[in-house]
N, C-alpha and C positions, 0 to 999 in steps of 0.2 A: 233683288234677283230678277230674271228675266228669261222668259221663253216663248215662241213664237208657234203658233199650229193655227189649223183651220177648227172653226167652233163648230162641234157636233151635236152639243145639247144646250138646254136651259132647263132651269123648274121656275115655277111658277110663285110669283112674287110673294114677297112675307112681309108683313109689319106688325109694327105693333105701337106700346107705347113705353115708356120707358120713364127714370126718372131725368134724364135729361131732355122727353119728349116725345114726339112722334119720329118715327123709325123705319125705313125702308131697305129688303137689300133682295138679292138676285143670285142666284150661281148659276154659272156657264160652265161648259164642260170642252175642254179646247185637245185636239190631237196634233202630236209633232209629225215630222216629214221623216224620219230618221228610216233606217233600213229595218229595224224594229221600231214602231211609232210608241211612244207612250201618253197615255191620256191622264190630262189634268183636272182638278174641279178646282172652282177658284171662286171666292164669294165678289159682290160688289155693294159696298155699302152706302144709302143715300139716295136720297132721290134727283140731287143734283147731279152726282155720278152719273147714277145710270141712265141719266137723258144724255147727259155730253158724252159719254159712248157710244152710245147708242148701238150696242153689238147686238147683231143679227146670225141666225144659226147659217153655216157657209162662207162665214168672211174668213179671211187669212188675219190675223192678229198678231201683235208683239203686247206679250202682258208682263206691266213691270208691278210684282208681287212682295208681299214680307208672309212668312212662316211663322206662326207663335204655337203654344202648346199649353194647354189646360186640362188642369185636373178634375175628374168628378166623380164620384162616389169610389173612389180609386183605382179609376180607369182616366189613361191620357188620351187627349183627342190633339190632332192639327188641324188651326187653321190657317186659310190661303187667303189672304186677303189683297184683289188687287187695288192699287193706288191710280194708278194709270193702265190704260188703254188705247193702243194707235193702231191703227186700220194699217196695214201693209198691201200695196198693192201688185197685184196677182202677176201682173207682167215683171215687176221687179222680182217677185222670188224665182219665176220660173226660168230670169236672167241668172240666177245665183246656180245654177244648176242642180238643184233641189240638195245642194250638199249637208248632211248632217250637222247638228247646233253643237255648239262646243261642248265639250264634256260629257256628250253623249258614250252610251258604252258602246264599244267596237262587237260586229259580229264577232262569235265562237268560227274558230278555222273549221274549213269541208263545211263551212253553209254555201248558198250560192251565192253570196257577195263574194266576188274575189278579193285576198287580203296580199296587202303589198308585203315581197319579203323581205325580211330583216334587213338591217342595215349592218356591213360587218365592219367588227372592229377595226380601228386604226390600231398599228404600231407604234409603240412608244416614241419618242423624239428623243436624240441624243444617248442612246444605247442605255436608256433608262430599266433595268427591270419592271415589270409585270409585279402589281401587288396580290395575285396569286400564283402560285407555278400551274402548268398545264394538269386539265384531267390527264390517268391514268389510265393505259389501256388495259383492264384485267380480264378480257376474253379468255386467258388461261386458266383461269381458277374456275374449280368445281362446282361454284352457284352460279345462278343466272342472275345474279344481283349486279346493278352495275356500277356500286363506288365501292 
């Protein structure tokens, strides 16, 4: 997986030792461009990593991550773990038109972002029926219910 924001935080380095040795790792905490932005935390494991990143609080970033999940005392936790890390540069997103990352969720309509309107149906081809028939207009009945 992959998503791309400016990094807004770090904490402060951890290690330790381990049975397969000495241990180092980092979290950064990265925000997207989106019309709602959502923020990340993402770990970096290694102290080779995290020289050849070398991420700085302010850069623009594309972080390519994996998600796992563990169990402990019978509570799940996620973790983010990035693999890589590539510096994006600043003139190039701002060439992108700061357009929202795929699969981001679209504003709720009547926010200020304007929402493009629907797209309308095409007509069947070849005097094909409709696999519904048309709603009903029941404005004459006594409920205000409307099917």
């Amino acid at each position: 997986m992959e998503i791309q924001g400016r990094v807004i935080a770090e904490t402060p380095e951890r290690s330790g030792t381990s049975a397969r040795g000495e241990w180092k790792a980092k979290d950064f905490v990265i925000e997207t461009h989106e019309s709602y932005p959502h923020k990340m935390v993402f770990s970096v494991m290694g102290e080779d990593r995290l020289s050849r990143f070398n991420i700085q609080i302010g850069q623009e970033v594309l972080v390519y991550f994996d998600i796992d999940a563990r169990e402990y005392n019978g509570r799940w936790f996620n973790s983010i773990r990035a693999y890589d890390v590539r510096q994006v540069d600043p003139a190039q997103y701002a060439a992108q038109g700061q357009q929202p990352m795929p699969g981001a969720f679209p504003p709720p309509p009547g926010m200020d972002t304007p929402v493009a309107p629907a797209a309308q149906p095409t007509p069947p081809q070849g005097g094909a029926t409709a696999p519904f028939p048309p709603a009903q207009d029941n404005s004459g009945s006594a409920d205000d219910l409307p099917f």
